[in-house]
N, C-alpha and C positions, 0 to 999 in steps of 0.2 A: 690148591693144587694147580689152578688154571694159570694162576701170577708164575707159574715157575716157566713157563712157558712163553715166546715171544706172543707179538700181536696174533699173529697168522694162528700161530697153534690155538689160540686161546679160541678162537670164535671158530674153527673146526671140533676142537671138541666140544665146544656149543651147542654146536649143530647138531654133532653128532650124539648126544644127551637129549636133545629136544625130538629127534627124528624116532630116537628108538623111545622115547615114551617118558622116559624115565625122567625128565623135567615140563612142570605143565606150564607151556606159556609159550610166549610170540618173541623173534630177535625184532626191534622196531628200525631199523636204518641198514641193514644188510652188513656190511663185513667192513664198515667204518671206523676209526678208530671210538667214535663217540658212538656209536649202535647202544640200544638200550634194550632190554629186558624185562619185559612186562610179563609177572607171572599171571595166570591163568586166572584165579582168585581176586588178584587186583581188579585185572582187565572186567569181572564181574561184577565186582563191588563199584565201579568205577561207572560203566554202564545202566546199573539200579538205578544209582546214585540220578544222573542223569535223567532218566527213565521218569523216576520218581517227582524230579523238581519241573519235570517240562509237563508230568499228567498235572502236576498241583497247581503252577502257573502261568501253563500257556505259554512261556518262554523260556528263553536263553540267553546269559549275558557269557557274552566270549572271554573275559579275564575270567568268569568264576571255573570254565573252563581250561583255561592256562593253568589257574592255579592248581587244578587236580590232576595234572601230568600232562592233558593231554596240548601235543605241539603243535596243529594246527587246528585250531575247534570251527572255522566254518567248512573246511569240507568233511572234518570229522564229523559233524553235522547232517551236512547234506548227504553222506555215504547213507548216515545210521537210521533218517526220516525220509528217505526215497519216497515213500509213496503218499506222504504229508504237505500237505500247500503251507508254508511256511513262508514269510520277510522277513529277506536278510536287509538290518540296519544297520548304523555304522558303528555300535558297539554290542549289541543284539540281534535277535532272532525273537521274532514274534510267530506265533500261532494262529487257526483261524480264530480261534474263541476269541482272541482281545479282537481281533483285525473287526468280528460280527456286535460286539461290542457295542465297539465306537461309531460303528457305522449304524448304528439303534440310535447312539446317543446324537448323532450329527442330523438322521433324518426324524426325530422327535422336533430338534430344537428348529429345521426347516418348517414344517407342519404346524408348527406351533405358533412361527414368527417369532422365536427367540432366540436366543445365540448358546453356545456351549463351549465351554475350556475343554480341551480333552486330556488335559497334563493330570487332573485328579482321578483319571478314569487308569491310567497308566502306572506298570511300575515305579517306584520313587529310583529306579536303577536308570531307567530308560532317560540318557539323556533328551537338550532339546530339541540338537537335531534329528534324533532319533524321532523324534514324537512328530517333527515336524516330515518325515519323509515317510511316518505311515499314515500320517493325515491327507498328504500328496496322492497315495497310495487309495485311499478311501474315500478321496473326492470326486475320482474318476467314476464311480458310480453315480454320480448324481451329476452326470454333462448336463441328461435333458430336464433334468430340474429347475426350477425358479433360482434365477440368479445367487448365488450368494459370493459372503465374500469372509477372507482368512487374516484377521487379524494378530500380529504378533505369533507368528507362524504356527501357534497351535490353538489359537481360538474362531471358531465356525460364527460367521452370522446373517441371517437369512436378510432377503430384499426387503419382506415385510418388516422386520424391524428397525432398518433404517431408515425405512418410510415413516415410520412410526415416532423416530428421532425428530424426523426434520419437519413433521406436523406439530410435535411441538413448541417450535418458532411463529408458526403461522400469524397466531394473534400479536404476539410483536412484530413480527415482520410489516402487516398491515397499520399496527400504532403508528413507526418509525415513519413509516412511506406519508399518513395524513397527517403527520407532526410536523414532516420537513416541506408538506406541497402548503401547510398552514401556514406557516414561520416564513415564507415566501424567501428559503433559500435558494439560492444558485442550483439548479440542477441540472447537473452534466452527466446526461443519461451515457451509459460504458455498452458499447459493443462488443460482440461477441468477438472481433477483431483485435478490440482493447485484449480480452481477455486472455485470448493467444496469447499477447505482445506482450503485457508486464503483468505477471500476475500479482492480485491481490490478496492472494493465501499468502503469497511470502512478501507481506509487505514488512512484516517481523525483520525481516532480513537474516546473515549466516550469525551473527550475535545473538538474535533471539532463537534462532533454529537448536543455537550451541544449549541458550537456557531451559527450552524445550526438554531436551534431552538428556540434559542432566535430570531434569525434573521427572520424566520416566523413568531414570535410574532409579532414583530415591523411591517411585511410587513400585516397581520390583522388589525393590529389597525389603520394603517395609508392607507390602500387601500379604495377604495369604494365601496367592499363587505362586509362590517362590516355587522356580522347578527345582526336584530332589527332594520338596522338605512332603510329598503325601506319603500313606503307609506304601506297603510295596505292593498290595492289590487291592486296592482301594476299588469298592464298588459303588460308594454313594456317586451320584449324579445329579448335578449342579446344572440347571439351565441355565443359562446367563448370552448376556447379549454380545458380538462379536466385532471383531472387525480385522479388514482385508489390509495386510503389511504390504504383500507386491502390489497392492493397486498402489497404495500410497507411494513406497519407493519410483514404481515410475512417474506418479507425476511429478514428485518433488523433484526428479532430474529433468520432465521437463519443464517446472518452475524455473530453477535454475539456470536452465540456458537461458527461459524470455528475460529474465530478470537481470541475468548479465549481459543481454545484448539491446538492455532498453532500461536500464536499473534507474535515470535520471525522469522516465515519464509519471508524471503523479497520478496517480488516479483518484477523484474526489471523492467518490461513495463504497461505501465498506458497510455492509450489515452490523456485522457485529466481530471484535477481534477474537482471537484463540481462546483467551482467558474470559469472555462473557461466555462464550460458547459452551465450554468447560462447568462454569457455574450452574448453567443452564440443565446441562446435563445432570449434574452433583444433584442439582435440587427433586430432579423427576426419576431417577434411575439411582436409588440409593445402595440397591445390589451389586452395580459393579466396580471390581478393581479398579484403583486410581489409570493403572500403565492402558484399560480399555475407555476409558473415561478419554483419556489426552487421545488414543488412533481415534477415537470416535469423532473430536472436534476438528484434527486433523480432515476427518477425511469429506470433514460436513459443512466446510470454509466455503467450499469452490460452489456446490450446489444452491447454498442458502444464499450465496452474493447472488448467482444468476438468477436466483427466483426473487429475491429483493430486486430487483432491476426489472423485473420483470411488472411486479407491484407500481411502483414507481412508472414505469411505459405505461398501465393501463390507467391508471390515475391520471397520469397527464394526458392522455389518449380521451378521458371520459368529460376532466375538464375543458381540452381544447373540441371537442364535438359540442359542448354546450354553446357555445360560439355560433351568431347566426354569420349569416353573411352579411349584415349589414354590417356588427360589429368588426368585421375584419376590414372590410372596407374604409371605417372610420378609423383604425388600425392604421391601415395605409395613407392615411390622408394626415391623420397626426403626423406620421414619420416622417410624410414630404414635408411640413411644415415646420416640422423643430430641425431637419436639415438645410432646410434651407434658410432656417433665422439663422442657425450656425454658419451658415458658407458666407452669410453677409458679413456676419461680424469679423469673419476673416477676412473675405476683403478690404473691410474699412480698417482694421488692426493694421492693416498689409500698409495699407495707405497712409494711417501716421507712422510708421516703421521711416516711411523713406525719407524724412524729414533728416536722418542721423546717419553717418558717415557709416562705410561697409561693416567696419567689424561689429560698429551696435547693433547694424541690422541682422547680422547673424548671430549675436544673441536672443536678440526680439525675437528671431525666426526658431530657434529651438525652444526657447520658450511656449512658444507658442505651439511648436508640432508635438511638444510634451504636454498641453492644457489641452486648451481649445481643439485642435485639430484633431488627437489622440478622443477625445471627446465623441467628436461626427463618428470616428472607423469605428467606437464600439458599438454607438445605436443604429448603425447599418450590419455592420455585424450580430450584433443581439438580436436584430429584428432575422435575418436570414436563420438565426440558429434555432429558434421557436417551431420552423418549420419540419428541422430534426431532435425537436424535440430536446435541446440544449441551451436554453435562455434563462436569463438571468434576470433578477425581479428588477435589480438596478445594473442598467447596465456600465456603470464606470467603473466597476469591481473588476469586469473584465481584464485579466493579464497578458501582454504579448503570447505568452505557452497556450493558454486559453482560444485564443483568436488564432492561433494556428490548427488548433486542435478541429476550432468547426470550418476552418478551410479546407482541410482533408476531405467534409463530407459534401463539400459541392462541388457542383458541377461542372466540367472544365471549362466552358466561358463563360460562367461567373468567376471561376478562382484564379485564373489570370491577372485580370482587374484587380482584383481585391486582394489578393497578394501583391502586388504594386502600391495597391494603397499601402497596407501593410510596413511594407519595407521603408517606404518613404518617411515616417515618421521617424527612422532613425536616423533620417539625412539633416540637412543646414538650409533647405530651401524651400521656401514655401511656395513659390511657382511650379517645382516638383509637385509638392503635395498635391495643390489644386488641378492640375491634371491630369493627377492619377483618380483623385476625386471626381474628378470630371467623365474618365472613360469607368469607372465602379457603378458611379448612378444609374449611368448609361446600361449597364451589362444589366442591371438590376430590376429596371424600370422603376427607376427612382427618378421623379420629376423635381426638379430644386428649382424652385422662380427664384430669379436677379431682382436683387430691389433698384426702384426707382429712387429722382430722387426726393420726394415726400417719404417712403420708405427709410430711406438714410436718415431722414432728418430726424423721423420716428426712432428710429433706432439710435443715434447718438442722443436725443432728449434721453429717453429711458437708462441707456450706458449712464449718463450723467448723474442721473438723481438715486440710480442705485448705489453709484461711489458717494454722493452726497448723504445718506442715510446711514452709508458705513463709515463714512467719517466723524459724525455726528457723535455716535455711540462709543468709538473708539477710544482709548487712552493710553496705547501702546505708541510712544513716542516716534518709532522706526517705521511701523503702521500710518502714523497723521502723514510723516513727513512725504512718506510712499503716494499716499492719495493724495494730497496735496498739489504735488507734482502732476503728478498724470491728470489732476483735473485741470490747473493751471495750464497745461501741453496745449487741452482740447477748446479752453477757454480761448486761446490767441490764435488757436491752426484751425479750429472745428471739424478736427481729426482725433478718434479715436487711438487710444495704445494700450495695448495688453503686453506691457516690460517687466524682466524679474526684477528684484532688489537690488541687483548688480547695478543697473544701467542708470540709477536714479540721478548720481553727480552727472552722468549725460543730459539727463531732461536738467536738469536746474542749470548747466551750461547752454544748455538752448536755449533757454528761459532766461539769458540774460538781457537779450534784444528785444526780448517781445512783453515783460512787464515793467514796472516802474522800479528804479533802482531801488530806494528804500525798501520795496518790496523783495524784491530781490535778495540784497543785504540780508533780510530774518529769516527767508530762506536758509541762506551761507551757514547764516551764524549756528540756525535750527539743526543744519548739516552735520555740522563742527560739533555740535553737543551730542548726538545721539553718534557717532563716530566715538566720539570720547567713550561714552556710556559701551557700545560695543567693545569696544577694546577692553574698557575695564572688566568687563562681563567673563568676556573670554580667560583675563589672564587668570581671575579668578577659578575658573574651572579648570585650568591645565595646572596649576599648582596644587588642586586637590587637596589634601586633608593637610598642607602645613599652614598650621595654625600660626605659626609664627609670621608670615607673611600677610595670611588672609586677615589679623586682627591686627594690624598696623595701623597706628591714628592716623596717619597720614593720607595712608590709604582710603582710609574709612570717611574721613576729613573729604579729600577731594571725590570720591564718589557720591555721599551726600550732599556735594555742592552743584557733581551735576546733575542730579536728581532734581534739587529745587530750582535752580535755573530752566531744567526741558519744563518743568512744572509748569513755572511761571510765563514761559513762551509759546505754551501749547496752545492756548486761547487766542492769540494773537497771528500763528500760523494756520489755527483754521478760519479764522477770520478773511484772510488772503483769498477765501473762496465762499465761506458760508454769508460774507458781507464782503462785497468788494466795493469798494473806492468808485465812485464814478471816471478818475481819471486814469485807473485800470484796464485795460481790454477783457472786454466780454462778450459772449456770446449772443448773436441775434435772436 
């Protein structure tokens, strides 16, 4: 009867059915086209309904709401429970019962020093963010409590048990620290500055961070905390150990930034990486999920490096206290003494260098700021770095990255100096070097004695009969011809030369004035054969696997031939020096 009539009339007679009695129920949207009609009955049944599932669960999910008519269910909600303390979440409404709950469950697992999931104490309805923003909600109770922290947004875990993680390590941690001060490695103790700057939890980098996290995925979907999959009012109560996702998230942004703005600084010492860590944990904590297993190493990288460094400082701290003072002193009297053998031998190096036109002296000269002289800046450096606690058992291991590293921790006039050393070895001059050597000692109080000349004389004898010893033993054809030379040099100048390989056909061109020709001559010829011998060496390695070239008789033929030739002249070239000729030049 109402269809017979426009819009207008239909919701007056409505009205006017509902007003006088005679229909029981509510217009819901006033005189809209879309206005609905909820009878009386419904509205009751609908309310029970309601009524019923919120006394039986404690909550409310807003779609199961939609789906029973009603069109807006959180102020439907809020109108119907005015005088009820209720959280609204973001696909629910919780009550106080779960809210007292969980807050049982969370201050059990503090008290306890153990951690708690709160996802199995929860509707299987209540998504994670839901779960995570009444966990938010329920941990403000517990400000003035002992620290704790929220791992993977809905699991609780107290200070004590992370303490309890990282006691764990203790007896490794101490193994590691008198394994490495035993094995008398390099130890380049890390500042807490370091620490800043490049971190060592993401020495993984964003590649392994990616493998990480897929690997959390995997341990989600395959654990039995999958959220959704508990009953819907699950009461058992699972203590289990925790961990804090926002502490994590902020550091790892700021990992991130030190690590992008210094990603190139190495750092040497590292406890233990993600994956031992991990193991670690697996082995002692069999109760928990894989995805709390991985935040827990995550979050236990930073602390356990710092306290390994910490082990490592008091170790060496204990070692260098056993140190009297005399020892140190004798310390410092070796260091003047092997820098200053060195600074001689530079000089006298220096002094047969000049024997050869500029361009050989400037390879003599990098030569040498590459050996020798590289040589003095690290045991002057090594020795300053002992002082911070950053020395090396041998100090030629030393790397240029290294050697700046312990410049950073001195003093600004020692690091002036010594950065000038520093630098200098990557120049062409050894007159530089030695002056920068010069004002470094100085800053240092490093005393370097000048030798005299019984000194010198002491010192080329020694130079001499050490290359005679190594000549001796040798049978590396390029080797004899090498020593040969350079002893020949000192033989006719009774000057010292520390030259690369490059510069040899120079000494044997100087050496043409100053031995006897014939002698000479098997030099040349010695020359000519290990020349050959090179070449062939090489051309064999750039052809690599064609066989067809490398097993050529020909080939095969003349490399054999100069094989037995260097053979047979080897004894004859070291002859030139091991037995010389009275009509030879030799040394006084």
């Amino acid at each position: 009867m109402l269809q017979r009539y426009g819009s207008h009339p239909k919701h007056a007679v409505l009205e006017e059915l509902v007003n006088a009695g005679r229909l029981k129920g509510t217009v819901v949207g006033g005189r809209q086209d879309r206005a609905v009609f909820v009878p009386d009955i419904y509205a009751r049944t609908q309310s029970n309904w309601v009524d019923s599932f919120f006394k039986q669960n404690g909550y409310l999910e807003f779609d199961a709401l939609s789906r029973l008519g009603i069109p807006d269910p959180v102020n439907y909600v809020k109108k119907r429970y005015k005088s009820l303390q209720l959280l609204f979440l973001k696909t629910s409404c919780v009550g106080q019962e779960i809210m007292d709950q969980v807050e049982a469950s969370v201050d059990e697992a503090i008290s306890s020093g153990t951690w708690v999931d709160i996802v199995p104490l929860l509707p299987s309805s209540l998504s994670v963010e839901d779960a995570s923003m009444l966990l938010q909600q329920v941990m403000r109770s517990f400000i003035n409590q002992p620290s704790t922290l929220v791992f993977s947004d809905t699991v609780v875990v107290s200070e004590k048990f992370i303490n309890n993680c990282a006691e764990l390590f203790n007896g490794l941690m101490h193994q590691k620290a008198e394994k490495e001060m035993k094995n008398n490695n390099p130890v380049n103790l890390i500042t807490e500055e370091d620490l800043k700057q490049s971190s060592l939890i993401e020495n993984a980098s964003s590649s392994k961070k990616d493998k990480k996290d897929e690997r959390r995925k995997k341990a989600i979907e395959g654990s039995g905390s999958v959220r959704g999959s508990g009953g819907g009012n699950a009461r058992e109560i699972k203590i289990k150990k925790t961990k804090k996702k926002g502490r994590k998230d902020v550091d790892s942004d700021e990992e991130s930034q030190a690590s992008s703005t210094n990603r190139s600084k190495h750092l040497e010492i590292l406890f233990m990486s993600h994956e031992e860590i991990e193991d670690v944990l697996r082995k002692h904590l069999r109760d928990c999920p894989e995805e709390l297993i991985l935040e827990l190493a995550d979050h236990l990288v930073r602390p356990l490096t710092k306290s390994y460094q910490e082990v490592l400082r008091s170790l060496f701290m204990s070692s260098a206290s056993n140190s009297s003072g005399t020892s140190r002193k004798k310390t410092i009297k070796d260091l003047q003494e092997e820098v200053s053998s060195l600074y001689n031998n530079v000089r006298l190096f220096e002094k047969g260098a000049k024997h050869f036109t500029d361009e050989t002296q400037t390879h003599i000269a990098k030569h040498m700021l590459k050996t020798v002289c590289t040589d003095i800046t690290n045991l002057i450096f090594n020795f300053l770095a002992a002082d911070v606690m950053m020395a090396a058992e041998d100090y030629t291991v030393l790397t240029s990255e290294m050697r700046k590293k312990i410049l950073s921790t001195l003093h600004e006039e020692m690091r002036g100096p010594l950065t000038k050393l520093h630098v200098s070895l990557n120049g062409k001059s050894l007159e530089e070097f030695v002056s920068a050597l010069d004002a470094a000692t100085e800053a240092c109080d490093i005393m370097v004695k000048r030798g005299d000349k019984k000194k010198e004389r002491q010192i080329l004898f020694q130079h001499r009969q050490a290359l005679v010893e190594q000549l001796k033993v040798t049978e590396d054809p390029a080797l004899v011809l090498h020593l040969t030379s350079v002893l020949l040099f000192q033989f006719s100048t009774h000057c010292m030369l520390h030259a690369p390989g490059r510069c040899v056909p120079q000494i044997i061109t100087f050496l043409s004035t100053k031995i006897p020709e014939d002698q000479h001559s098997c030099l040349v010829k010695y020359q000519g054969l290990v020349v050959k011998q090179l070449i062939s060496q090489n051309k064999k390695i750039g052809q690599g696997d064609d066989d067809s070239l490398d097993n050529s008789p020909d080939v095969e033929e003349s490399t054999e031939a100069i094989r037995k030739e260097l053979q047979a002249l080897t004894a004859s070239v070291k002859d030139l020096v091991l037995r010389p000729r009275k009509s030879s030049v030799t040394e006084e």
